[in-house]
BAMI-743668 format. One record per residue (C-alpha): residue number from 1; x, y, z. Coordinates in nm, 4 decimals. Each point is the difference from the previous one (the first is absolute). Layout:
REM BAMI-743668
{pt NUM; {X; Y; Z}}
...
***
This chain:
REM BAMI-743668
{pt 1; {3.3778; 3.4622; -2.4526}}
{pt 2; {-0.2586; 0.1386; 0.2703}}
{pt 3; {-0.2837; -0.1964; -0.2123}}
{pt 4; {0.1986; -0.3167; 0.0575}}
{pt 5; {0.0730; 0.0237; 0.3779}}
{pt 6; {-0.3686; 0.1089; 0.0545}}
{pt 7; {-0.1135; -0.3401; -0.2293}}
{pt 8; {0.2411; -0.2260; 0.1761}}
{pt 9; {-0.1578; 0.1123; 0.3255}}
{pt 10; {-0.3452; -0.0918; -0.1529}}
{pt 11; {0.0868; -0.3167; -0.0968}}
{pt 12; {0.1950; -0.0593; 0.3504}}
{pt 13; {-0.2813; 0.1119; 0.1988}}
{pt 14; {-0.2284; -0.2566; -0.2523}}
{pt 15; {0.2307; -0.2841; 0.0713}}
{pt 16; {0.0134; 0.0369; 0.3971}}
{pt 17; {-0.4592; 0.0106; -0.0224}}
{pt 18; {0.0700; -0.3053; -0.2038}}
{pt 19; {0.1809; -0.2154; 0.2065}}
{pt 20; {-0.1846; 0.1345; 0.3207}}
{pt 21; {-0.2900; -0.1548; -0.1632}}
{pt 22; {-0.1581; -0.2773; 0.1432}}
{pt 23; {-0.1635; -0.1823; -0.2918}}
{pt 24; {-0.3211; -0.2079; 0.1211}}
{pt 25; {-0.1341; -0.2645; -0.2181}}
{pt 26; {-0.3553; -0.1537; 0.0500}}
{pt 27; {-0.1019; -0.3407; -0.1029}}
{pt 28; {-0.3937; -0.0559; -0.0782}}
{pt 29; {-0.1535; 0.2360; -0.1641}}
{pt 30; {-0.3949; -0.0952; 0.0863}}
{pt 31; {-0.0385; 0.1906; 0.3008}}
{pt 32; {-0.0976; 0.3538; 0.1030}}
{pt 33; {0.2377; 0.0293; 0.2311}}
{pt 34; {0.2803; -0.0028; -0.2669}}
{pt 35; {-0.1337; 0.2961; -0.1561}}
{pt 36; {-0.0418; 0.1874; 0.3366}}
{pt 37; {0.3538; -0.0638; 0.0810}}
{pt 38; {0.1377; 0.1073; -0.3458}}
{pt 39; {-0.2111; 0.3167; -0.0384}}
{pt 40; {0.1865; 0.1047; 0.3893}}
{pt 41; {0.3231; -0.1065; -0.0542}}
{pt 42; {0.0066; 0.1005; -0.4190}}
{pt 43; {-0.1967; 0.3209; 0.0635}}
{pt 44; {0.1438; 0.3701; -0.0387}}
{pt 45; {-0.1196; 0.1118; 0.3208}}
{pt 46; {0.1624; -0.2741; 0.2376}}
{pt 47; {0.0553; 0.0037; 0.3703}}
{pt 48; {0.3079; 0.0361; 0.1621}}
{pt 49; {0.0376; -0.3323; 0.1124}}
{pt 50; {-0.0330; -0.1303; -0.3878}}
{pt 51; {0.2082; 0.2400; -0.2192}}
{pt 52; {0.3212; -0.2540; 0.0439}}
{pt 53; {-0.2946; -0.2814; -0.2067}}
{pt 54; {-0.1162; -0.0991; -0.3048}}
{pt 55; {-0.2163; -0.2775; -0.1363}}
{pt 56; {0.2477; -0.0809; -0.3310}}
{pt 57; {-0.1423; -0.3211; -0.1591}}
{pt 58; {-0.2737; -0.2635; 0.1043}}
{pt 59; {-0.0799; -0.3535; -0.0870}}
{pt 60; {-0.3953; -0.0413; -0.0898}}
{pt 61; {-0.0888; -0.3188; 0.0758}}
{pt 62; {-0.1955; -0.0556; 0.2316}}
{pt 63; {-0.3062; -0.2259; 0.0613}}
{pt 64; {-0.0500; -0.1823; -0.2754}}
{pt 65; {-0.3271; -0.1723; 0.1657}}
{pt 66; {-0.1746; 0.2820; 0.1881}}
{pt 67; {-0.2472; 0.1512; -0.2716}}
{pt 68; {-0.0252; 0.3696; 0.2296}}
{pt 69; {0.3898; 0.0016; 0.0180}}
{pt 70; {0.1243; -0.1156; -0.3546}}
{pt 71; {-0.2637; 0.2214; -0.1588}}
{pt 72; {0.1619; 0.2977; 0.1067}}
{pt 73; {0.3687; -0.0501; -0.1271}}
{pt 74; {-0.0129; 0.1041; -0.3238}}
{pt 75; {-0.1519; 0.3813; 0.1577}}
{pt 76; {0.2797; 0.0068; 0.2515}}
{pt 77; {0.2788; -0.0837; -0.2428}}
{pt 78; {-0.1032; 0.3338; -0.2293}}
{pt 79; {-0.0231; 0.1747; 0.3586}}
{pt 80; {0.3207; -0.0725; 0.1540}}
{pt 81; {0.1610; 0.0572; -0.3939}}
{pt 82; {-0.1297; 0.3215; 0.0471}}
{pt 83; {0.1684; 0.0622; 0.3101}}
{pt 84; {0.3400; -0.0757; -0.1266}}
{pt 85; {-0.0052; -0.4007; 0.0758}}
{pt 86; {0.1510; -0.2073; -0.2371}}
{pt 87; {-0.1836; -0.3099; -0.0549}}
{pt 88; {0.2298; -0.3110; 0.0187}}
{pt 89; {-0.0989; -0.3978; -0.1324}}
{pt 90; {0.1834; -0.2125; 0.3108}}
{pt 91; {0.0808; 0.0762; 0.3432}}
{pt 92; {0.3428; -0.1053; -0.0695}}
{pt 93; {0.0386; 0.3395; -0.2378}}
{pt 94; {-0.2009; 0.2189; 0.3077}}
{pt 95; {0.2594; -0.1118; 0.2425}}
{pt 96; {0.3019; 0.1132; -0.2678}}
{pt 97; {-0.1590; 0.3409; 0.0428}}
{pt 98; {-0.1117; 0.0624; 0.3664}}
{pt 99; {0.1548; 0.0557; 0.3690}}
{pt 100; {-0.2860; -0.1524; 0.1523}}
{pt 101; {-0.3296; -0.1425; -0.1103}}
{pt 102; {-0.4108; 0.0022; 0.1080}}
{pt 103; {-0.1376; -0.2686; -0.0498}}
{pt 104; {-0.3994; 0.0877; -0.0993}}
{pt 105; {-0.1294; -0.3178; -0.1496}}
{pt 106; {-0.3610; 0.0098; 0.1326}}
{pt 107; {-0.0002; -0.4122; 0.0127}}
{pt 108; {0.1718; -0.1547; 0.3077}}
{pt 109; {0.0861; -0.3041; -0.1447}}
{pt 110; {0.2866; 0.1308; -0.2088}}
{pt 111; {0.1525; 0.2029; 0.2317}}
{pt 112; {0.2458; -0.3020; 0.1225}}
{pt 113; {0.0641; -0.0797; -0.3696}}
{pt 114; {0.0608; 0.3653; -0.0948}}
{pt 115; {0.2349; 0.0963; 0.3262}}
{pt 116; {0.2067; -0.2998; -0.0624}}
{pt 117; {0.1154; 0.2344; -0.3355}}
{pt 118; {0.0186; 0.2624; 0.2815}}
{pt 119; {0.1898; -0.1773; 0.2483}}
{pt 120; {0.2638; -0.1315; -0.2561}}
{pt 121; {0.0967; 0.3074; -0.0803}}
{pt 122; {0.0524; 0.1384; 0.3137}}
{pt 123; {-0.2325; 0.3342; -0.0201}}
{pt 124; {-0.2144; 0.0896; 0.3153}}
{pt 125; {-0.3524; -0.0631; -0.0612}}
{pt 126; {-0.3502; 0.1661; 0.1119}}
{pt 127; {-0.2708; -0.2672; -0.0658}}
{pt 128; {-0.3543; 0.1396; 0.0092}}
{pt 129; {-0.2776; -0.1742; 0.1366}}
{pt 130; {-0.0132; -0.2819; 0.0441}}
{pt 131; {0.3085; -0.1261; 0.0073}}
{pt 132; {-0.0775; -0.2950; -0.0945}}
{pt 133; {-0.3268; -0.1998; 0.0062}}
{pt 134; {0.0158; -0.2536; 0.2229}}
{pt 135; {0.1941; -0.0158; 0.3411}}
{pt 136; {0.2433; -0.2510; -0.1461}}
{pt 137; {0.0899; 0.2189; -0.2847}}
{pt 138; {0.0399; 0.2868; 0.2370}}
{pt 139; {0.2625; -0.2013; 0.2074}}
{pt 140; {0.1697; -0.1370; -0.3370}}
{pt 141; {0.0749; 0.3763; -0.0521}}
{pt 142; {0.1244; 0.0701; 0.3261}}
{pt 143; {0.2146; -0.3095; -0.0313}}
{pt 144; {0.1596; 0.1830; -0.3111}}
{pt 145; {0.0424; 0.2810; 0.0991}}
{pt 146; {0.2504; -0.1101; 0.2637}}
{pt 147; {0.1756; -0.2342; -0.2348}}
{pt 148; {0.1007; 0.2976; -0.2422}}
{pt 149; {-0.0023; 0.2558; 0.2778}}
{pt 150; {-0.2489; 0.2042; -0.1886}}
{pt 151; {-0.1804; 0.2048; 0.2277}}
{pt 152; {-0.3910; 0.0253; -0.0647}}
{pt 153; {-0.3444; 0.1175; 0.1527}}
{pt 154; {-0.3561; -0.0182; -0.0464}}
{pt 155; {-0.2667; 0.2068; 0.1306}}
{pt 156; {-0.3436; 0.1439; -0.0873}}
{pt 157; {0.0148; 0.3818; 0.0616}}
{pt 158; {-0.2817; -0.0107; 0.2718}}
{pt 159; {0.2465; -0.1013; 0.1900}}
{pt 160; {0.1738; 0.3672; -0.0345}}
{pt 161; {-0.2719; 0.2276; 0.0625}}
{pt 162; {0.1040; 0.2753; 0.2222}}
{pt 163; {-0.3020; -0.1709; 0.2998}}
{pt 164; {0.1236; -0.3227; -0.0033}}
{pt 165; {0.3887; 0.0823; 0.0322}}
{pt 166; {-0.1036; 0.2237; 0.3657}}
{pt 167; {-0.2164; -0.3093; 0.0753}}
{pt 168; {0.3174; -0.2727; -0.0646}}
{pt 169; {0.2525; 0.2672; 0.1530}}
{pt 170; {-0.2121; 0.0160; 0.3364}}
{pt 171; {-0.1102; 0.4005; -0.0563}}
{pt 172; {-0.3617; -0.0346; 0.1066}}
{pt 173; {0.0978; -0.2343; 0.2643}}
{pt 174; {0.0255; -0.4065; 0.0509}}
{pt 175; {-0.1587; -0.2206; -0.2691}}
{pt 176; {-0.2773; -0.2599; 0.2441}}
{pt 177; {-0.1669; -0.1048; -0.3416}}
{pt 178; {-0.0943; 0.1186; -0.3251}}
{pt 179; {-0.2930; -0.1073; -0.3217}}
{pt 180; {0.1061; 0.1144; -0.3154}}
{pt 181; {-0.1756; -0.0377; -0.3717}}
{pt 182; {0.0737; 0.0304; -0.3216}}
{pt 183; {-0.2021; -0.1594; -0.3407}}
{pt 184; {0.0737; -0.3595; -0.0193}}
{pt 185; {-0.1256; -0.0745; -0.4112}}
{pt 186; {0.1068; -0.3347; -0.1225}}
{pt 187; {0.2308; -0.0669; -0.3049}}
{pt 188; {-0.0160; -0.4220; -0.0446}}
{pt 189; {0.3774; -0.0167; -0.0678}}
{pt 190; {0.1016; 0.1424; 0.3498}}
{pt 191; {-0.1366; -0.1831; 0.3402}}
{pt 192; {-0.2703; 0.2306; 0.1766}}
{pt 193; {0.1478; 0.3190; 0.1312}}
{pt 194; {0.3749; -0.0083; -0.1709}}
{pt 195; {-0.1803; 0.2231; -0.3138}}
{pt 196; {-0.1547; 0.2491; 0.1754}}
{pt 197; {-0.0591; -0.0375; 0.3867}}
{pt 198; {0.3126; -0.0031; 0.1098}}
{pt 199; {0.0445; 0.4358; -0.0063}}
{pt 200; {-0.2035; -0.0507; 0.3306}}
{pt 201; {0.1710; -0.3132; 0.1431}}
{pt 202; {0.3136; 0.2497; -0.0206}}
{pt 203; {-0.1647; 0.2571; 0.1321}}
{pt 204; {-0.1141; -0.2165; 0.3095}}
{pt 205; {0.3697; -0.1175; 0.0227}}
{pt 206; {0.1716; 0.3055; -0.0389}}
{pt 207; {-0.2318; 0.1082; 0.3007}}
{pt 208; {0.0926; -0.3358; 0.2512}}
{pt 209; {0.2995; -0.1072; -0.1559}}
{pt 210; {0.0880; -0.3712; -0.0123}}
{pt 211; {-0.0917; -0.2599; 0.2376}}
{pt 212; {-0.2997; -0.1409; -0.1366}}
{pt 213; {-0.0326; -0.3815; 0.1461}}
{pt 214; {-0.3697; -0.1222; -0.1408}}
{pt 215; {-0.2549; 0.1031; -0.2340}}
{pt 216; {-0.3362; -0.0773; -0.0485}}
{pt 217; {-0.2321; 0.1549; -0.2709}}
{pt 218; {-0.3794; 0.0449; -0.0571}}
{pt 219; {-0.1039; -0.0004; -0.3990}}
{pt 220; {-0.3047; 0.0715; -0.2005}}
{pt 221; {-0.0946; 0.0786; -0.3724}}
{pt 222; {0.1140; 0.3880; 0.0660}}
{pt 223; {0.2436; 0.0500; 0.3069}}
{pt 224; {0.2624; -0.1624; 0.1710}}
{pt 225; {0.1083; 0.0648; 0.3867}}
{pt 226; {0.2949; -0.1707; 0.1190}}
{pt 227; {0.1399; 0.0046; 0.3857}}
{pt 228; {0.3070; -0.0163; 0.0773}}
{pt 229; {0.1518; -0.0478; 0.3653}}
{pt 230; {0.3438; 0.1312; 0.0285}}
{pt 231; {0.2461; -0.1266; 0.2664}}
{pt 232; {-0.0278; 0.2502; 0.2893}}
{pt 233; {-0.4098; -0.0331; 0.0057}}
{pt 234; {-0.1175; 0.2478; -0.2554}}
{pt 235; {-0.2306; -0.0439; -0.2731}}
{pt 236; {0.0039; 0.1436; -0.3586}}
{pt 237; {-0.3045; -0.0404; -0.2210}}
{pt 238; {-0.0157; 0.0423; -0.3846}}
{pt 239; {-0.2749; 0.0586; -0.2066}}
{pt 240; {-0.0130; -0.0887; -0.3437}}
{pt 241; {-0.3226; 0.1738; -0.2591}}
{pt 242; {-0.0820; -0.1028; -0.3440}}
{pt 243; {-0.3384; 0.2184; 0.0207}}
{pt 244; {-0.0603; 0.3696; 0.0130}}
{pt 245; {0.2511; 0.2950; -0.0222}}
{pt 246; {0.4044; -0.0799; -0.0042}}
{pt 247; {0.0734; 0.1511; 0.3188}}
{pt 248; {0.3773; -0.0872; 0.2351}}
{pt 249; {0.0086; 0.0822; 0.3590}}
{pt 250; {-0.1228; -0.1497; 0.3737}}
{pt 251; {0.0204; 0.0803; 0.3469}}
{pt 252; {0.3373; -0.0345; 0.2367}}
{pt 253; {-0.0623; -0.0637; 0.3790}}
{pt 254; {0.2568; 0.2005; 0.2526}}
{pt 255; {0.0561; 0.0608; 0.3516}}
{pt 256; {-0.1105; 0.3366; -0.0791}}
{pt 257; {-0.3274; -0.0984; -0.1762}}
{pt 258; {-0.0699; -0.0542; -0.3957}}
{pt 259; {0.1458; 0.1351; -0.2846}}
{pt 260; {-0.0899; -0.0794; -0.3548}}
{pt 261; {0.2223; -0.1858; -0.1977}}
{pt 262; {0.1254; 0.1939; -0.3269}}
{pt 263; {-0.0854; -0.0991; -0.3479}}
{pt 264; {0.1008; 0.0287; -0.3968}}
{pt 265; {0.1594; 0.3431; -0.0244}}
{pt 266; {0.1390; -0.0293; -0.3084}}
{pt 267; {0.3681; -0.1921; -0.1467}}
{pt 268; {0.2171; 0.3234; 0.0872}}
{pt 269; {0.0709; -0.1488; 0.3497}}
{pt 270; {0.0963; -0.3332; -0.1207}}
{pt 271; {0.2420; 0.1523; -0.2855}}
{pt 272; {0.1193; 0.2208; 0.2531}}
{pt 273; {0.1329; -0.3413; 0.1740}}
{pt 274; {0.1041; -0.1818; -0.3513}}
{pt 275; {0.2446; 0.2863; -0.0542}}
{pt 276; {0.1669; 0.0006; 0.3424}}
{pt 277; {0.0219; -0.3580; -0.0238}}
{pt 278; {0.1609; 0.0005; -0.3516}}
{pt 279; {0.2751; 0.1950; 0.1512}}
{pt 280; {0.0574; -0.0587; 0.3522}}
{pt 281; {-0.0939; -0.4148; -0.0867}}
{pt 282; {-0.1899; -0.0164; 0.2767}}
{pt 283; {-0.3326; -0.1583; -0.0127}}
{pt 284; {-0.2470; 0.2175; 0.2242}}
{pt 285; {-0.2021; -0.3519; 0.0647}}
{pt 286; {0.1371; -0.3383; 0.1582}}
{pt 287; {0.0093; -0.2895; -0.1859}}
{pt 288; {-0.1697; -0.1326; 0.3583}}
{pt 289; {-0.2988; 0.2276; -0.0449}}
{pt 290; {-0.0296; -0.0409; -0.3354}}
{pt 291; {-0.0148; -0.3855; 0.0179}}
{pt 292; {-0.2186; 0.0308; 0.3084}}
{pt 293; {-0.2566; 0.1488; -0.1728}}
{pt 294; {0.0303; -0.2615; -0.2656}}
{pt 295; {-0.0278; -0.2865; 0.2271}}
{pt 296; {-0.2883; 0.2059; 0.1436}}
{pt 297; {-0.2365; 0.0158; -0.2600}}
{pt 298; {0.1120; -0.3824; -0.1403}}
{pt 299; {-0.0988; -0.0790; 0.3646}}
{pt 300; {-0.3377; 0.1605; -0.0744}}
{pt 301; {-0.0631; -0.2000; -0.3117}}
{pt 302; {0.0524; -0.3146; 0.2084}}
{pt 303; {-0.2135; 0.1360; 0.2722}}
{pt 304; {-0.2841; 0.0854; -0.2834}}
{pt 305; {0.0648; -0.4010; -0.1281}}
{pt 306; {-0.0248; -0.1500; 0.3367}}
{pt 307; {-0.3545; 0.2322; 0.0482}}
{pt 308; {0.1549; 0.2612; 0.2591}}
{pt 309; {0.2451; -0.2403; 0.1815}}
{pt 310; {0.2770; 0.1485; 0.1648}}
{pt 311; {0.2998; -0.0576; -0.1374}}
{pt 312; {0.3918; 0.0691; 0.1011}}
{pt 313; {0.1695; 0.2345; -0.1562}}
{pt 314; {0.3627; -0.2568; 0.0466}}
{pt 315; {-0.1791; -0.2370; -0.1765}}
{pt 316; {-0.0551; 0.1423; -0.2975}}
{pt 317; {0.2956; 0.2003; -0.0436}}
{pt 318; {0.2016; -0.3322; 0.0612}}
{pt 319; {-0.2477; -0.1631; -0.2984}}
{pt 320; {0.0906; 0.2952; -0.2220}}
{pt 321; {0.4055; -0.0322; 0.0860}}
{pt 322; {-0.0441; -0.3322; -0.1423}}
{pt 323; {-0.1990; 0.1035; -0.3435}}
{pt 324; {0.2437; 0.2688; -0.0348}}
{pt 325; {0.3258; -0.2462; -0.0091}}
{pt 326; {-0.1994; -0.2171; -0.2616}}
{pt 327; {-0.0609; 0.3552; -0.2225}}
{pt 328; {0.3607; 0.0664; 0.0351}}
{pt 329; {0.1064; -0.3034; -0.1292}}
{pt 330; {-0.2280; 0.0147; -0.2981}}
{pt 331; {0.1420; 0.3581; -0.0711}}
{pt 332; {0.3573; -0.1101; 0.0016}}
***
């Protein structure tokens, strides 16, 4: 009789873990940054702040065009297996078994496409960098998510690192101006800077905030700076590198002299975020700032067509409102 009580408080206990549990799946398996999340939130040894997760089943696929991302799916799938992920063939049977979802898939261009799925089924959504390609597929989203009431964010984690969250909060004093950079490298599918530049155009954001009215850029075969003049008279500078070492930072201009800017300190500080926002719902970045940077760097690429002309920031975001009603109409 003892034997029995003490098993039935086992299995109670068992059951109450269980449906504490917030089961996380991930969608795209061709990134690194699945694997990192998985390892933290799958691991024995877990933080606090992650013991009520777990990564339960992921989707694959995934770029099917970008050679350095597709390559690597059939490695991650035997990694994440061994981490207790169960491998599903649709998004439609990932969403049967999840509370909320993170979308990985390296390649922009089907995030809109693959958070439609999302959207429709009502889970909240982290989408990783970008979040979409272009600026018009970043607004489609947007536009989504308020139609479903799905709450979402997007964010590199530079924009988390301990230095830049004093800096945006005002601890080392008022922001007059900051220059941030970050590698820039090209992938042909994306428009410049939406692959890879844009962990320092949200670090120089996350340092002024939004208000960005013009842009004007400055390219050649191996860096990028762009210029941006925000509404109450300061200016923000990015620069872009394709050559030498991979290195994220700048320098941030206060009233009580400079301060560097901080850098890539790892994906712990962005999880940290994901799994607040998976159960509070509340994205940690605007869908303002997020767009602004958006219509920043598409501003940029204008700039870099027009050979360093300045160009308004309300202008293109109003170009990219109207490609972004045409994608939606194709998706539905």
């Amino acid at each position: 009789m003892r034997l029995k009580i003490i098993l039935s408080a086992i299995l109670s206990g068992l059951l109450l873990i269980a449906q504490a549990q917030i089961k996380v799946g991930i969608i795209g398996l061709d990134t690194s940054h699945a694997i990192a999340f998985t390892k933290e939130l799958n691991g024995n040894d877990k933080k606090e702040q992650y013991k009520d997760f777990r990564i339960v089943a992921a989707y694959p696929y995934g770029s099917k065009t970008i050679k350095s991302s597709y390559d690597r799916i059939p490695g991650y799938i035997e990694q994440v297996k061994e981490m207790g992920v169960e491998v599903v063939s649709s998004i439609a049977e990932l969403l049967d078994k999840v509370d909320c979802v993170m979308l990985e898939t390296n390649d922009g261009n089907l995030h809109l496409e693959q958070a439609y799925e999302v959207f429709k089924a009502g889970k909240p959504m982290f989408i990783d960098k970008p979040l979409g390609a272009t600026l018009a597929q970043a607004i489609a989203i947007y536009q989504l998510s308020k139609e479903y009431k799905v709450p979402i964010f997007s964010s590199s984690a530079v924009r988390f690192t301990p230095q830049n969250q004093k800096l945006r909060n005002g601890e080392l004093g008022k922001i007059l101006g900051a220059d941030t950079y970050s590698p820039a490298t090209r992938e042909l599918t994306h428009p410049d800077f939406g692959w890879y530049g844009i962990h320092g155009i949200e670090g120089l954001f996350t340092i002024l905030g939004t208000g960005c009215v013009s842009v004007n850029r400055m390219s050649a075969e191996g860096t990028d700076v762009v210029v941006g003049l925000w509404n109450d008279g300061r200016i923000g500078t990015f620069r872009g590198r394709r050559t030498g070492k991979h290195v994220y930072g700048g320098t941030v201009f206060t009233d009580n002299g400079a301060a560097p800017a901080g850098g890539f300190e790892g994906y712990g500080v962005l999880l940290d975020e994901i799994v607040k926002f998976f159960k509070t719902e509340i994205p940690p970045v605007t869908e303002k700032e997020t767009l602004e940077i958006f219509t920043f760097m598409e501003a940029s690429n204008e700039s870099k067509r027009k050979g360093g002309k300045i160009i308004l920031m309300e202008e293109t975001y109003r170009k990219g409102l109207k490609e972004a009603h045409q994608l939606l109409q194709e998706l539905k």
